[in-house]
C-alpha positions as CSV (number, residue, x, y, z in Angstrom):
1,X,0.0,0.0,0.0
2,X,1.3,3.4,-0.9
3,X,0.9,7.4,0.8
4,X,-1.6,5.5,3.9
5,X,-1.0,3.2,6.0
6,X,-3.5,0.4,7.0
7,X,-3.4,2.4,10.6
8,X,-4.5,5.6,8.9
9,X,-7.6,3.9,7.0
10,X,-8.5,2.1,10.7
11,X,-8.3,5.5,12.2
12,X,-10.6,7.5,9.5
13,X,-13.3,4.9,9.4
14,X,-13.3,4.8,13.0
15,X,-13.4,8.8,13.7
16,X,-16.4,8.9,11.2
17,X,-18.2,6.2,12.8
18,X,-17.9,8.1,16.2
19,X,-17.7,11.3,15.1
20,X,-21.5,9.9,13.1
21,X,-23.1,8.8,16.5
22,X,-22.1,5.2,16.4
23,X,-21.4,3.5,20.1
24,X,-18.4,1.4,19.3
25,X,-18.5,-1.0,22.2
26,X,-16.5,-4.3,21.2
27,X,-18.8,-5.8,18.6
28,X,-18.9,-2.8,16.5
29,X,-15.0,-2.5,16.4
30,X,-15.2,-6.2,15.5
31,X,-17.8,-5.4,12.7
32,X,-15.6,-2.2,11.4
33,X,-12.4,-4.8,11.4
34,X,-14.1,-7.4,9.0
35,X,-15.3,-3.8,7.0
36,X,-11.9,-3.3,6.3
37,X,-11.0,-6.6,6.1
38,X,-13.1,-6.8,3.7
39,X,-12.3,-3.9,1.9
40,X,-8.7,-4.9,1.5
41,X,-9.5,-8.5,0.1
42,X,-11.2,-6.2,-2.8
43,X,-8.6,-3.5,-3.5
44,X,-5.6,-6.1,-3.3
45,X,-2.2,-5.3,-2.4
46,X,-1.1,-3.7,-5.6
47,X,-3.4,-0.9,-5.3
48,X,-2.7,2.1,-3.6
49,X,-3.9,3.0,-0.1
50,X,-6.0,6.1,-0.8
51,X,-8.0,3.3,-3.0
52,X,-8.9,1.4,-0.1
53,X,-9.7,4.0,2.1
54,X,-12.3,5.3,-0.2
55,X,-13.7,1.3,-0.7
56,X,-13.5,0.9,2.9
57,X,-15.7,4.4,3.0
58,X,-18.3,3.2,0.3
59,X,-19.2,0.1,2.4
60,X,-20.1,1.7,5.4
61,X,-23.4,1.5,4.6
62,X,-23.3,-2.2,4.5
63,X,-22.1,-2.4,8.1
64,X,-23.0,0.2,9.7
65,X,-27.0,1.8,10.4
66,X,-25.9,5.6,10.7
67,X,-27.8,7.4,12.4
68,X,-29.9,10.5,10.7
69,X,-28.5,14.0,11.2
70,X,-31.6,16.2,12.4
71,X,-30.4,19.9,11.0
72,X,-32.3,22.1,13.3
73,X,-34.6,25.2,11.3
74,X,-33.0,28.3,11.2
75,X,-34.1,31.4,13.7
76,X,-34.6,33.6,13.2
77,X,-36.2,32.4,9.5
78,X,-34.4,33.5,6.9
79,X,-36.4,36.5,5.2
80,X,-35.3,38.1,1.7
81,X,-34.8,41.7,1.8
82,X,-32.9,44.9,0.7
83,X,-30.5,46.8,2.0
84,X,-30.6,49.8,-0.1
85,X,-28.2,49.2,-3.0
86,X,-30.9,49.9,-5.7
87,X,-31.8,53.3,-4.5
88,X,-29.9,56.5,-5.5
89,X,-30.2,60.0,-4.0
């Protein structure tokens, strides 16, 4: 593997998955293992590393339910409006 290491991939998937709102007790670190496992039994070994970060990335969603981000509505709401530009005198 070439420009990242197979501790740089481990550390990117697992900072998303927490950063995401995954609990990763022990069975979910066993779950993201065999996710890259896996992943790297697809790229192979004569493939560059930023090629199996992004294959380990895509299958997330096979291995992992992530939770929905709820984006909270803006507040004051958002009104369209001028500020004078248009107006000479």
């Amino acid at each position: 593997m070439e420009d990242i290491s197979f501790q740089h991939v481990f550390s990117r998937v697992y900072n998303y998955l927490r950063e995401a709102g995954v609990e990763m007790a022990s069975e979910q670190c066993r779950q993201m293992l065999q996710l890259i496992d896996d992943a790297v039994a697809e790229v192979g070994a004569d493939e560059g590393g930023h090629r199996l970060l992004e294959n380990a990335m895509n299958k997330l969603p096979e291995y992992f339910t992530v939770p929905d981000v709820q984006i909270p509505a803006a507040s004051p709401p958002l009104i369209r409006g001028s500020i004078g530009y248009n107006r000479r005198g």
